[in-house]
C-alpha positions as CSV (number, residue, x, y, z in Angstrom):
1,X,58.7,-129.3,-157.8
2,X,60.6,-132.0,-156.5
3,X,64.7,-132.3,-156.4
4,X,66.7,-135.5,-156.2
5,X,69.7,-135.9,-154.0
6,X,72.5,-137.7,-156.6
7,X,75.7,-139.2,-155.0
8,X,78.4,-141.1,-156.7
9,X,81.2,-143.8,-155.4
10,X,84.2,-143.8,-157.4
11,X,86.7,-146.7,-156.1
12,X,89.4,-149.2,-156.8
13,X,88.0,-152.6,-157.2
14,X,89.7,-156.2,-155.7
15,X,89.5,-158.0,-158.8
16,X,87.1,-161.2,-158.8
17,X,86.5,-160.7,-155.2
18,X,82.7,-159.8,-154.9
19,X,82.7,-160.2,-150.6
20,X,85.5,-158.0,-150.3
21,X,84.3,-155.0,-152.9
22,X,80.7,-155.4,-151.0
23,X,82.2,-154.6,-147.6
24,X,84.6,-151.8,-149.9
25,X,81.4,-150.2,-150.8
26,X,79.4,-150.5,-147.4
27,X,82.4,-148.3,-146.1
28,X,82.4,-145.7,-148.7
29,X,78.5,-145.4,-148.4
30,X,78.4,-144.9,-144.6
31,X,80.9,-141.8,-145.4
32,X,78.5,-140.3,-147.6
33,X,77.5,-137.9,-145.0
34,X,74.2,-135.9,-146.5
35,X,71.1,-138.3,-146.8
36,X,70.6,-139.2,-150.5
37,X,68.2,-140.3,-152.8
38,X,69.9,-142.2,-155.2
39,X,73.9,-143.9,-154.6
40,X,75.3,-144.5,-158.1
41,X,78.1,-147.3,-158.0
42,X,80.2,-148.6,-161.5
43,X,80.0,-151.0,-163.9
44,X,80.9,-154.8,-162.7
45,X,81.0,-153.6,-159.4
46,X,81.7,-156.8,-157.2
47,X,84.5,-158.0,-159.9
48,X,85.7,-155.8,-162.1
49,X,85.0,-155.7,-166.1
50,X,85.5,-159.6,-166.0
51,X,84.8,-162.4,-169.0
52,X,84.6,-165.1,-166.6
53,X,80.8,-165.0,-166.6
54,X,80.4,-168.6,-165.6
55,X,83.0,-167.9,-162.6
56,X,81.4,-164.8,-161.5
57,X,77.6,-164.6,-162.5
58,X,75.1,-164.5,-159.5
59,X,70.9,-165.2,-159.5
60,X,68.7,-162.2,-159.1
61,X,68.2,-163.4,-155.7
62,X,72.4,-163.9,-155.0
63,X,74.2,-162.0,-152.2
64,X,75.1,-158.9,-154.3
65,X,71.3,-158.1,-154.3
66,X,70.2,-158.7,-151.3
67,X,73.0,-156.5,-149.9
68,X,71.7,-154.1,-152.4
69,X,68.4,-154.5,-150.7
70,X,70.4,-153.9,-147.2
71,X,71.6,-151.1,-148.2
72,X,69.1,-149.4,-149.8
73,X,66.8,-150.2,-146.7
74,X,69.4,-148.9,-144.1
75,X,70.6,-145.6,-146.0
76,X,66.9,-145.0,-147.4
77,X,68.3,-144.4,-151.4
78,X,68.0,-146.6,-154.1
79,X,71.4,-148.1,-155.0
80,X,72.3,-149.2,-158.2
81,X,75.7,-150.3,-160.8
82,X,76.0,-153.1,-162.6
83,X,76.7,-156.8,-161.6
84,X,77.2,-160.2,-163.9
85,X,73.9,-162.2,-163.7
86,X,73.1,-165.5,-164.7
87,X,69.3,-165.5,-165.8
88,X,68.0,-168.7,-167.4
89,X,70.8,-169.8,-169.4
90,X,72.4,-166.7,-170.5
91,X,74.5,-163.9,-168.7
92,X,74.4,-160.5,-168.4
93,X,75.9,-157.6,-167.8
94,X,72.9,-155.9,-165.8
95,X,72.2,-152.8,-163.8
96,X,70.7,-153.0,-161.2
97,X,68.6,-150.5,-158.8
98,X,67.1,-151.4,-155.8
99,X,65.0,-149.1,-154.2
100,X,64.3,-148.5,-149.9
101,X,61.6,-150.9,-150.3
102,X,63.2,-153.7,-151.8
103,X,61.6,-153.6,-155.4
104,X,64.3,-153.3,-158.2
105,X,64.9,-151.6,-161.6
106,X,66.9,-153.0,-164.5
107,X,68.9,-152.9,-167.5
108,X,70.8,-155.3,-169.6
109,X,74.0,-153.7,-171.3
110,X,73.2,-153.4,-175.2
111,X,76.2,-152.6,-176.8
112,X,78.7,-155.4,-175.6
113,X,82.5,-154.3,-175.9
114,X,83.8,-156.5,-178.7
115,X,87.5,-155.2,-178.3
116,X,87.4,-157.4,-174.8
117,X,85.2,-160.5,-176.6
118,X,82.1,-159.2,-174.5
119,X,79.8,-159.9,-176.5
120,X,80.9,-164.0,-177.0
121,X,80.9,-164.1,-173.1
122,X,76.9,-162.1,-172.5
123,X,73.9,-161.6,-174.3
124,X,73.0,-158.1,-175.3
125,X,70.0,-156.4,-173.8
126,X,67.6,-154.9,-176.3
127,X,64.9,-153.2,-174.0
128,X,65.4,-149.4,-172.8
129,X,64.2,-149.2,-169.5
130,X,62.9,-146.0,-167.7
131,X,62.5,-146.0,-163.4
132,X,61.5,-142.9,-161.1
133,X,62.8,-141.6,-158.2
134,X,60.9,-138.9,-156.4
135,X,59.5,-137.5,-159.9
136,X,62.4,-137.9,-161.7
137,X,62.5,-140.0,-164.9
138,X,65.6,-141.9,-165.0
139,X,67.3,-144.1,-167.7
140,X,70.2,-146.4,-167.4
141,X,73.0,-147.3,-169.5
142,X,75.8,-149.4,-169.1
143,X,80.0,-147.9,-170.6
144,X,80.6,-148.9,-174.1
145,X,76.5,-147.6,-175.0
146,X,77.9,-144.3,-174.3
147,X,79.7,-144.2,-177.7
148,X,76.1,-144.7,-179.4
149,X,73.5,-141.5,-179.1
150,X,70.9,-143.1,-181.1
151,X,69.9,-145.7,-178.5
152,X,70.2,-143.4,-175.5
153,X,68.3,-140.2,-177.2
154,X,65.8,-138.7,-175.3
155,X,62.2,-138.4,-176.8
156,X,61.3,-136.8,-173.5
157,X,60.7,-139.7,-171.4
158,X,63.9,-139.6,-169.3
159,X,65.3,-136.1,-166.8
160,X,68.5,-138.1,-165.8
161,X,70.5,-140.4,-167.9
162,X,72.8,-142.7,-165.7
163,X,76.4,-144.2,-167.4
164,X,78.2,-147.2,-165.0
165,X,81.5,-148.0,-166.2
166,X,84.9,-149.5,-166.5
167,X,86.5,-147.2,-169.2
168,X,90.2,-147.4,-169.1
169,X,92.7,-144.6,-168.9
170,X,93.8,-144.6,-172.7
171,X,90.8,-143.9,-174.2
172,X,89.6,-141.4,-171.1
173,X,89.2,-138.4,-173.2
174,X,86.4,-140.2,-175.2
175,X,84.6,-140.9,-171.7
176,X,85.1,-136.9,-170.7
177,X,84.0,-135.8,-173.9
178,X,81.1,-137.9,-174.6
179,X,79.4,-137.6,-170.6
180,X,78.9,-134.0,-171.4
181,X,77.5,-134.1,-175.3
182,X,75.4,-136.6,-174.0
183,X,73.7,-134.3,-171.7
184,X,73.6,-131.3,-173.3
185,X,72.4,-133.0,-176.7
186,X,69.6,-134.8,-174.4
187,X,68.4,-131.7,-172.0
188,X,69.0,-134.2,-169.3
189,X,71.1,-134.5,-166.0
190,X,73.9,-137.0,-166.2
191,X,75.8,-138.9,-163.9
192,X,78.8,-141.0,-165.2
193,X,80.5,-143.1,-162.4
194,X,83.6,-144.2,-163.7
195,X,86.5,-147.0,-161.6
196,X,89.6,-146.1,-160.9
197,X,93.3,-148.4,-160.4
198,X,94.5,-151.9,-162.5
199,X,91.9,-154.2,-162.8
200,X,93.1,-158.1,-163.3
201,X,94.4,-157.8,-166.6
202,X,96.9,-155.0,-165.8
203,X,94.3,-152.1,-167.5
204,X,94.7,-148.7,-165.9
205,X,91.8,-146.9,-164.7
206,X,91.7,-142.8,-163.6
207,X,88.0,-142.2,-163.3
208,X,86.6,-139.0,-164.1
209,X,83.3,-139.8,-162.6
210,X,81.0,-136.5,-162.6
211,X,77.2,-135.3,-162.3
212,X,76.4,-132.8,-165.2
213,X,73.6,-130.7,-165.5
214,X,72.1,-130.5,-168.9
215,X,74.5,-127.3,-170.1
216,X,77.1,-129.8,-169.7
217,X,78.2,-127.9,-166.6
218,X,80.3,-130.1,-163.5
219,X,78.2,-130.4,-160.6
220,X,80.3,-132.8,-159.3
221,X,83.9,-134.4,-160.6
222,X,85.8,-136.7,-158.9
223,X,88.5,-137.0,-160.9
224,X,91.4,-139.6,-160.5
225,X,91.1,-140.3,-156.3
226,X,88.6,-142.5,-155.0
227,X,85.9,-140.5,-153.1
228,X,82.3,-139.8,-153.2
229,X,80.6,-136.7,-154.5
230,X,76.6,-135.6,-153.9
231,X,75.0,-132.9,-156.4
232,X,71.2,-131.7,-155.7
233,X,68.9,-132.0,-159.1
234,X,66.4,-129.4,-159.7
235,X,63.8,-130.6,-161.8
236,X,61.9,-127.2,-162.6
237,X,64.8,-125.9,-163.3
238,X,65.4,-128.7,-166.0
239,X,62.2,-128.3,-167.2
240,X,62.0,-124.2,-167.1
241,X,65.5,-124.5,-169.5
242,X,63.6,-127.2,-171.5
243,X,60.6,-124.9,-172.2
244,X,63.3,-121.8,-172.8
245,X,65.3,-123.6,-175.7
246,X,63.2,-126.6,-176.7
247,X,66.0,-127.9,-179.2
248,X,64.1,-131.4,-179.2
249,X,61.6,-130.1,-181.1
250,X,64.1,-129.7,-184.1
251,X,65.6,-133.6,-183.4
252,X,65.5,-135.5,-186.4
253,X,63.5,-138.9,-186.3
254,X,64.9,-142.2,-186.5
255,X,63.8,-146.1,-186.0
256,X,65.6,-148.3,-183.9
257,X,66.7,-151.6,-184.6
258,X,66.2,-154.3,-181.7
């Protein structure tokens, strides 16, 4: 049964300065010093959680992917985080995960954070999206969709459940809190990557990135210092507790709305 190597880069970020946070993150990368599978980075990760869309936004085929693409290809992981795109005539807040061999994953961000105006800046996603690494079902979701359960409940088609963020320091217990009911309340793994430092407009940020296994038990917590951490995912034994104390079967159904 196979595991999956999980490593997390929790940073400050130079506001509105993609060139500078790429070269930021190629650093903390190459210090990463067990190979990986999978190199989780935060939400916005070239800018900062940024309404300037028109400013900022790159193509699918801009420099921020194709040195995801560079990195993926020279580390051998997939690397993923969120990044504003411009796609047709609308932006997005999307993650992105680029596998070794150049393909990519993504996600639009849902739930846009109206207490920043996000959602009069990008258009919402509506589409869950599932990838796989190495056996392992994974399923992306972007900060403020943390708050909602409904849209990221499992229904058994995910083993690890991915949060990129910028979630300030006033509201950080709600990020703590939530990582871990997440998990437990969907079986799953769960890695939450999390920024730390002011961004642009003056917001603090203390982190509190972690991987979580699906008792809600830290495998990894970074806490308020930049740093990367690297947990190892067992999937039988994910699906061995699954099979144990199969509280899914007892979930109560529901429709979504998209």
């Amino acid at each position: 049964m196979p595991t999956l190597k999980v490593s997390i880069v929790q940073s400050n970020l130079h506001w509105h300065d993609a060139r500078r946070n790429r070269e930021m993150f190629s650093l903390a990368i190459q210090n990463i010093r067990e190979q990986t599978d999978l190199i989780v980075l935060p939400e916005m990760f070239t800018t900062g959680f940024s309404m300037d869309a028109p400013g900022l936004a790159e193509p699918m085929d801009g420099d921020t992917v194709v040195w995801m693409k560079q990195i993926a290809a020279t580390h051998g992981a997939a690397v993923c985080g969120s990044v504003i795109v411009v796609d047709g005539n609308s932006y997005f807040n999307r993650f992105i995960c680029v596998m070794p061999d150049g393909s990519a994953a993504t996600y639009d961000k849902r739930h846009l954070f109206r207490l920043a105006d996000e959602h009069s800046h990008y258009a919402p996603g509506n589409i869950l999206r599932t990838f796989e690494i190495k056996g392992f079902r994974i399923r992306p979701m972007i900060c403020y969709d943390l708050r909602f359960p409904v849209w990221s409940r499992n229904r058994g088609d995910y083993d690890l459940l991915l949060y990129v963020a910028n979630w300030p320091s006033r509201r950080h217990n709600a990020w703590a809190t939530l990582l871990r009911a997440r998990a437990i309340e969907n079986l799953s793994y769960l890695a939450g990557v999390n920024r730390v430092g002011l961004d642009g407009n003056d917001l603090p940020y203390i982190g509190g990135s972690a991987i979580i296994d699906y008792l809600g038990n830290d495998l990894v917590d970074l806490g308020d210092q930049e740093g990367t951490g690297t947990a190892t995912l067992d999937l039988a034994t994910l699906r061995n507790f699954r099979d144990k104390f199969p509280f899914d079967k007892d979930a109560d159904e529901f429709a979504l709305e998209r």
